[in-house]
VOKE-619068 format. One record per residue (C-alpha): residue number from 0; residue in three letters; z negated, x negated, y negated. Coordinates in steps of 0.2 Angstrom, whole numbers, plus 2048, in hexadecimal, padded with zeros to 3 digits. Each point is the difference from the previous one (the first is absolute). Layout:
% residues N
[NUM; "ALA"; [Z; X; Y]];
...
This chain:
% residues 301
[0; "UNK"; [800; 800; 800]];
[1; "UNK"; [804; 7FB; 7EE]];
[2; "UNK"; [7F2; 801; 7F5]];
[3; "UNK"; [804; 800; 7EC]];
[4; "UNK"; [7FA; 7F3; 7F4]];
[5; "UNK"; [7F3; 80B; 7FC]];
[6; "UNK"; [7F8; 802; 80D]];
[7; "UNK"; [7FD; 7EE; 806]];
[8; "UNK"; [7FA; 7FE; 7EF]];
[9; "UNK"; [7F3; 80E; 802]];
[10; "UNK"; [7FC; 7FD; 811]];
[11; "UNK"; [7FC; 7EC; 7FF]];
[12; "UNK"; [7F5; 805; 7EF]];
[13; "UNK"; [7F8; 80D; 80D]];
[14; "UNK"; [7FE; 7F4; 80D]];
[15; "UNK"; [7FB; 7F2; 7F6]];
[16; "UNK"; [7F0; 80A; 7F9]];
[17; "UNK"; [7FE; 806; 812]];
[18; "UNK"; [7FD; 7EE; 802]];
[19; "UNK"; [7F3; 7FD; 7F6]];
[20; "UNK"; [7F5; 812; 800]];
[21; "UNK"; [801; 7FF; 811]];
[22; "UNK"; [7F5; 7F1; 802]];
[23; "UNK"; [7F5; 7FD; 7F0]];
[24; "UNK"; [7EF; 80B; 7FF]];
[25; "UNK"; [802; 813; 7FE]];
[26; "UNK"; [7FB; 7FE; 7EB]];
[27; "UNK"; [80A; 7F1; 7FF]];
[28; "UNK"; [80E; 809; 806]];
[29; "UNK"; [7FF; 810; 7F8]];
[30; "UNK"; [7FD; 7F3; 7F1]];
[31; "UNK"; [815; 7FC; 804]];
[32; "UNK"; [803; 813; 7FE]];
[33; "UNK"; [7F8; 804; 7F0]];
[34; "UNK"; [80A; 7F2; 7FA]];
[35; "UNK"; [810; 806; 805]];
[36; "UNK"; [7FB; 810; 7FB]];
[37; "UNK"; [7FB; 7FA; 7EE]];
[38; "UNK"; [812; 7F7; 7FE]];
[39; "UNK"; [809; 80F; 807]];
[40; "UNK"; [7F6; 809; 7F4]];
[41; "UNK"; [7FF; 7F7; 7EF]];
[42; "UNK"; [811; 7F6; 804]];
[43; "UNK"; [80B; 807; 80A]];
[44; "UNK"; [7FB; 814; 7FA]];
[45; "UNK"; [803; 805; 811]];
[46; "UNK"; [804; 813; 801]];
[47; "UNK"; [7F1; 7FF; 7F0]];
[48; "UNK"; [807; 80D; 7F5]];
[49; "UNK"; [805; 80C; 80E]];
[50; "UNK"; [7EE; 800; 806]];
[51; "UNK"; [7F8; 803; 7F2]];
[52; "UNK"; [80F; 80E; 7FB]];
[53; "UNK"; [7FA; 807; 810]];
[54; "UNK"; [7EC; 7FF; 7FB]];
[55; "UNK"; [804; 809; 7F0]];
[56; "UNK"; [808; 80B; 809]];
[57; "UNK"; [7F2; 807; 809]];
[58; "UNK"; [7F3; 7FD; 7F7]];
[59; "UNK"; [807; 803; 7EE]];
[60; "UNK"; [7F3; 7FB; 7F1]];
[61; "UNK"; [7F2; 7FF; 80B]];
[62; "UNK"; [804; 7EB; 800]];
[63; "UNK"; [804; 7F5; 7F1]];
[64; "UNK"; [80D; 7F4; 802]];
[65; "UNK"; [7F2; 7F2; 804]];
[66; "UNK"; [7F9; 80D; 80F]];
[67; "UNK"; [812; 803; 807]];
[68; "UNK"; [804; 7ED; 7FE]];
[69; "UNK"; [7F0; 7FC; 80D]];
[70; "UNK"; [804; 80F; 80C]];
[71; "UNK"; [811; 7F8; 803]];
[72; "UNK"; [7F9; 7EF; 7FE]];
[73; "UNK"; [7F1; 805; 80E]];
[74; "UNK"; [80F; 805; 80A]];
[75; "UNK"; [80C; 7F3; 801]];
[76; "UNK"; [7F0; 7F5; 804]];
[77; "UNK"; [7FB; 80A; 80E]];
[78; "UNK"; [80F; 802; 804]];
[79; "UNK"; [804; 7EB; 804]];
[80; "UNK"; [7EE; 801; 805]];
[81; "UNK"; [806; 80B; 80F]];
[82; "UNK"; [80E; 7F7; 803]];
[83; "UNK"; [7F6; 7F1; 804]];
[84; "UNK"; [7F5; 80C; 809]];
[85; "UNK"; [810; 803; 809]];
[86; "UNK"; [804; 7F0; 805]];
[87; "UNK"; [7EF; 7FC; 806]];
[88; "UNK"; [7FF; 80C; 80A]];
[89; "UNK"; [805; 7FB; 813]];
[90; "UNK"; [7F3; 7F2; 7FD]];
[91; "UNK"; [7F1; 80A; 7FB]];
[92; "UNK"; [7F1; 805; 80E]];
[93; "UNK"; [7F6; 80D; 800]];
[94; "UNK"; [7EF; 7F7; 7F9]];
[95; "UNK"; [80C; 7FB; 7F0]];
[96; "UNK"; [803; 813; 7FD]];
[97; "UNK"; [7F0; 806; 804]];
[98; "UNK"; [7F9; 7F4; 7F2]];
[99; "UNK"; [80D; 804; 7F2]];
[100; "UNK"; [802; 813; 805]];
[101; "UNK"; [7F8; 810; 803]];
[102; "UNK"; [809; 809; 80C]];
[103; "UNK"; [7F3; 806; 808]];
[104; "UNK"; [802; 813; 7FC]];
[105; "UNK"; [811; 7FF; 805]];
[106; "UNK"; [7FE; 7F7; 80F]];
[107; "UNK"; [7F1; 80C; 805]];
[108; "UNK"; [80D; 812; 7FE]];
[109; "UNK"; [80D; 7F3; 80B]];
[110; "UNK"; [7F6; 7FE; 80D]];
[111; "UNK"; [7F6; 813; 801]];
[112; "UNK"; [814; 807; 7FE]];
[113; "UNK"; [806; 7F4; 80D]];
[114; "UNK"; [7F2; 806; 80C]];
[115; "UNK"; [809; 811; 801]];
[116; "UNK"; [811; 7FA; 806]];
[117; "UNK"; [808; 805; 7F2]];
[118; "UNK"; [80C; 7F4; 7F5]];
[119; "UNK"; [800; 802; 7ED]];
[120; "UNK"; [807; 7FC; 7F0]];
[121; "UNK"; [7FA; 7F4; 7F3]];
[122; "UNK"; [804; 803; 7EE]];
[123; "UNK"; [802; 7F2; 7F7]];
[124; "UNK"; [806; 7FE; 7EF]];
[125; "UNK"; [804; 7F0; 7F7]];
[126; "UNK"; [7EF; 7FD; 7FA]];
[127; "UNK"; [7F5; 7F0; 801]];
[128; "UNK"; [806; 7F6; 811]];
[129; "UNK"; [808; 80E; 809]];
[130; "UNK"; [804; 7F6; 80F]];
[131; "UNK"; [7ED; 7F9; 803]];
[132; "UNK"; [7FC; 810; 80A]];
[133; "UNK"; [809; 800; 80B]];
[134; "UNK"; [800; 7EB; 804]];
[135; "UNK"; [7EA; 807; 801]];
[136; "UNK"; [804; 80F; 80E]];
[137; "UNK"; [80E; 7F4; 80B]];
[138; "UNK"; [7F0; 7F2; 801]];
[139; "UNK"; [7F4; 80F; 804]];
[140; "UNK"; [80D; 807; 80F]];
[141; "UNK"; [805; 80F; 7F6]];
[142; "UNK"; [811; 803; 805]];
[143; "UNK"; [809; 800; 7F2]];
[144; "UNK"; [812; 801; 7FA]];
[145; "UNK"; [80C; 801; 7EF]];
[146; "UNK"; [813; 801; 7FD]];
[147; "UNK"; [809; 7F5; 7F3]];
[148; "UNK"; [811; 801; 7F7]];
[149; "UNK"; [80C; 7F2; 7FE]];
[150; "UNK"; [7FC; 7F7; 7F0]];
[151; "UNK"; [80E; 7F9; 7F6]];
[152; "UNK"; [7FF; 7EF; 801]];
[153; "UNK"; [804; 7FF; 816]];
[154; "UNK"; [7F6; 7EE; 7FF]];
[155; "UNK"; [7F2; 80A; 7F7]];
[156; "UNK"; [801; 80E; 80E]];
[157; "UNK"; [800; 7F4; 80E]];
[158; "UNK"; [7EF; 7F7; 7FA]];
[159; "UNK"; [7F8; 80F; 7FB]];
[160; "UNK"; [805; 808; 811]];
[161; "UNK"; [7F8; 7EF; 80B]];
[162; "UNK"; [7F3; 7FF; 7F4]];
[163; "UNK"; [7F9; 812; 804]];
[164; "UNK"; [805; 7FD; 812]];
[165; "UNK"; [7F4; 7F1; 801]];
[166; "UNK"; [7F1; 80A; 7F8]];
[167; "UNK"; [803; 80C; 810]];
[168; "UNK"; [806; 80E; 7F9]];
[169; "UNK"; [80F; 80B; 807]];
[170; "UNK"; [80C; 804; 7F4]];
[171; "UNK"; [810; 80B; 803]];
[172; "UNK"; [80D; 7FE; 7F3]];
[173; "UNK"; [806; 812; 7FA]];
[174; "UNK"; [811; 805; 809]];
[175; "UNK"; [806; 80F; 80A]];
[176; "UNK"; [7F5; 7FD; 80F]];
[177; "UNK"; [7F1; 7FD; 7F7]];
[178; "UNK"; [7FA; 812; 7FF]];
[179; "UNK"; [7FF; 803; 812]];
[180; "UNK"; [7F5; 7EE; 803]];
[181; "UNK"; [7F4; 805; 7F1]];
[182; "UNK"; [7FC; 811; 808]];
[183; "UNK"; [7FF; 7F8; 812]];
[184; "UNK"; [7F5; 7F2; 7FA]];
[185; "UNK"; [7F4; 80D; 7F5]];
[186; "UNK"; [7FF; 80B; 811]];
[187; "UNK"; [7FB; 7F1; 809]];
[188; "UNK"; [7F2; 7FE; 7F4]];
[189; "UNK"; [805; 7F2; 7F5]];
[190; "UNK"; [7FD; 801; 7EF]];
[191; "UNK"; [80F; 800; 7F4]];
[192; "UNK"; [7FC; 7F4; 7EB]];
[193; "UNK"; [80B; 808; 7F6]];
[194; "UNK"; [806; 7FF; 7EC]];
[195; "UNK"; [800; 810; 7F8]];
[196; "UNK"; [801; 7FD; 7F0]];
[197; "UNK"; [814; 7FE; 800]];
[198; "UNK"; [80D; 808; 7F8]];
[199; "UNK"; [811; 807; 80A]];
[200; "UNK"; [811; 802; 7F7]];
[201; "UNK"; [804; 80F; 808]];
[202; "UNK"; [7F6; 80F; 7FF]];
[203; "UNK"; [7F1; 801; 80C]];
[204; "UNK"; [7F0; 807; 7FE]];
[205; "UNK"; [7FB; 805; 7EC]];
[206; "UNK"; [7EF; 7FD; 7FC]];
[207; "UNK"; [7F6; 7FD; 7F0]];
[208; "UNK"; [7FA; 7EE; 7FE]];
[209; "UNK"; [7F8; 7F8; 7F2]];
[210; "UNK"; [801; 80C; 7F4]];
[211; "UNK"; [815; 802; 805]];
[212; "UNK"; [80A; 807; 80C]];
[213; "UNK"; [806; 7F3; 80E]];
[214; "UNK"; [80B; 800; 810]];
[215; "UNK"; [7F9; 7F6; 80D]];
[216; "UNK"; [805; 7FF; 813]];
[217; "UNK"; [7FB; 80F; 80C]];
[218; "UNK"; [7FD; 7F4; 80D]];
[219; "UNK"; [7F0; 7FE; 800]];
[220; "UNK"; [7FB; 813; 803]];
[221; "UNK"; [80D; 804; 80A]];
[222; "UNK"; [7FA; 7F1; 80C]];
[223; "UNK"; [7EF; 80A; 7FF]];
[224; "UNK"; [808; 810; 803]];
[225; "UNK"; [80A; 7FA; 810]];
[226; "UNK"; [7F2; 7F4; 808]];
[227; "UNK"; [7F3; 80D; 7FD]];
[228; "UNK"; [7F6; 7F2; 7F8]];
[229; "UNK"; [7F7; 7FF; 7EE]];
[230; "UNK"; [800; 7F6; 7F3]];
[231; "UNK"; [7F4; 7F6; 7F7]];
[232; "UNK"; [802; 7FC; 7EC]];
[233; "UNK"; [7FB; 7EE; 7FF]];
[234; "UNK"; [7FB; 7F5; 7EF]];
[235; "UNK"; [7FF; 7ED; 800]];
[236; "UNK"; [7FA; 7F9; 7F0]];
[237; "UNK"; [7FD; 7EE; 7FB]];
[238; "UNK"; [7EF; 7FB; 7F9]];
[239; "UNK"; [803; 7F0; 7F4]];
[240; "UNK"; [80A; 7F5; 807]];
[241; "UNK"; [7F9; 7FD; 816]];
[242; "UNK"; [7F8; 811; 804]];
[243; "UNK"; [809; 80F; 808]];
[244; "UNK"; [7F7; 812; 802]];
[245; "UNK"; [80B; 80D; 80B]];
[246; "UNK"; [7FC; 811; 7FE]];
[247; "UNK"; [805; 811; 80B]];
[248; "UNK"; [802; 80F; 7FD]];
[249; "UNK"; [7FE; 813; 809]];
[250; "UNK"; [80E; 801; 80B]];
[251; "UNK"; [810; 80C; 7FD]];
[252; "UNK"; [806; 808; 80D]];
[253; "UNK"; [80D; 80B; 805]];
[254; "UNK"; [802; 814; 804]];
[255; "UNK"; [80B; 802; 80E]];
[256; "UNK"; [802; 814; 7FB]];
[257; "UNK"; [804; 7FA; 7EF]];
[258; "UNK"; [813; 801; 7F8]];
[259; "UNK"; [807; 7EE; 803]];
[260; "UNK"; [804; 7FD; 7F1]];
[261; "UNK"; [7F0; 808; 7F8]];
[262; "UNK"; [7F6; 7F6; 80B]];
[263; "UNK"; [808; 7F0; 7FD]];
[264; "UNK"; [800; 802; 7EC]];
[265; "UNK"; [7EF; 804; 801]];
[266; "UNK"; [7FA; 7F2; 809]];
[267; "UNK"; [80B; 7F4; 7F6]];
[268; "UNK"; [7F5; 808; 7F0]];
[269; "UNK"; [7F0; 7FC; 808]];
[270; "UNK"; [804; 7F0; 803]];
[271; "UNK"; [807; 7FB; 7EF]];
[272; "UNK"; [7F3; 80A; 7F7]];
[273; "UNK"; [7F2; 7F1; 808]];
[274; "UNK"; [80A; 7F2; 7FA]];
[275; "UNK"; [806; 807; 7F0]];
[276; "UNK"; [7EB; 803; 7FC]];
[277; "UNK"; [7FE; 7EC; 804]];
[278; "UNK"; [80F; 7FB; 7F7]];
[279; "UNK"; [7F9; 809; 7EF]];
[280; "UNK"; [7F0; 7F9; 804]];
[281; "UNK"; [803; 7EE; 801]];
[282; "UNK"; [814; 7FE; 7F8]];
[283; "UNK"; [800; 7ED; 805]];
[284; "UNK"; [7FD; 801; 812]];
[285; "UNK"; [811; 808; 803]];
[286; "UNK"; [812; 7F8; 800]];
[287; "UNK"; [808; 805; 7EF]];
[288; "UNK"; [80F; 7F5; 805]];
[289; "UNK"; [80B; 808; 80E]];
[290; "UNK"; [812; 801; 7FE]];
[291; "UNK"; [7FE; 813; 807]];
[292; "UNK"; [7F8; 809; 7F2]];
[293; "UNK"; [7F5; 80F; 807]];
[294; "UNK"; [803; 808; 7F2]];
[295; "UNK"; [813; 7FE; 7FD]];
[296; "UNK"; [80A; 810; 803]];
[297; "UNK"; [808; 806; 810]];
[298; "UNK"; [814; 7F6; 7FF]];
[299; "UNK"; [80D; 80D; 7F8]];
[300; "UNK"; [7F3; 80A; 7F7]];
């Protein structure tokens, strides 16, 4: 395969701070990332003015421009923060994460759901170190599993893809047979980590979100609806700079004599209503900067 100049470019950068993260002490090394967030930031402006377009947007005057400028700041920052968190990962043991996190709540429903035989969904938006969870409930035996889509760079795609591989986490990459090995794997009792908090180009499931209305993917319910399996509105925040807290949510579940539809929206709501609540309340822990703007309208409306 030949890759474009680009990529190589973005992918030795990648792999170069890969390098260094992945041996130095975890400060030092989310030291790297605030660094490169700070650049990216103040230098390079990345997708800056957009964020904070996007801040405004929900939040109107109830920021100055000094407030909005440190939500997006907070959330670049976390952002390369997970990232390094990201390529940590595969080398991180369970005495690591139970000293910078507190997943116990979670891990607690996880294991009493698990119990019953029953698989389940795990909502996780892009808050805090979304992908710490799950990397907790793998060392803990929690069967647990995610799907990925291809990212743009394939060299980027491919290390992301090993990289969640080696922190023993299935993931399926969405495609036509997907659908049928997510319901056969939450039937077995697995438990599915998912992203809601995405929008979809075509219309899907309305619901209102952060103040707006938004078309997210109906997925995630209809997964629920099929498997007979609830789901579970989770919240990762990061504390300073090396503490994680998880928390959990009431479960979701379906209503088998409910309309498809109906049933689906409503649990798409439920779920969006929870992470809309803990985007409003701490702003900075979310990820201002995806390409896919929840909020954008459906395309050709």
């Amino acid at each position: 395969m030949k890759y474009r100049v680009k990529h190589l470019m973005e992918y030795a950068g990648l792999r170069a701070v890969a390098g260094v993260v992945t041996i130095l002490p975890y400060r030092a090394a989310l030291a790297v990332g605030y660094g490169v967030a700070w650049l990216a930031f103040n230098i390079g402006r990345f997708r800056r003015t957009e964020a904070e377009r996007r801040i405004r947007e929900v939040f109107g005057d109830r920021f100055d421009a000094c407030g909005v400028r440190r939500i997006a700041w907070l959330s670049l920052r976390n952002l390369m923060f997970t990232a390094v968190d990201i390529m940590r990962t595969p080398a991180i043991t369970l005495e690591t994460l139970t000293r910078i996190a507190d997943y116990g709540e979670i891990q607690r429903v996880a294991e009493a759901h698990g119990a019953t035989g029953r698989g389940a969904i795990f909502a996780i938006p892009h808050m805090g170190a979304w992908e710490l969870p799950g990397r907790a409930m793998i060392l803990r035996g929690t069967p647990f599993f995610s799907v990925a889509g291809k990212q743009r760079n394939p060299l980027f795609d491919h290390y992301l893809n090993s990289t969640r591989a080696r922190s023993g986490m299935p993931i399926l990459m969405r495609g036509a047979s997907t659908l049928k090995q997510i319901i056969n794997r939450l039937k077995q009792g697995e438990m599915l980590a998912l992203l809601p908090d995405v929008r979809m180009r075509t219309e899907a499931v309305k619901v209102h979100f952060l103040g707006k209305e938004a078309n997210i993917g109906g997925g995630m319910a209809m997964f629920a609806r099929h498997a007979g399996v609830p789901i579970f509105p989770v919240i990762v925040t990061r504390v300073g700079w090396t503490r994680h807290v998880g928390r959990i949510y009431a479960p979701v579940e379906s209503d088998p004599a409910a309309d498809k539809h109906a049933d689906i929206q409503r649990m798409s709501q439920a779920v969006m209503d929870v992470i809309s609540d803990a985007i409003l309340a701490e702003p900075g822990q979310w990820f201002w900067y995806n390409k896919r703007w929840v909020l954008e309208p459906v395309e050709g409306k």
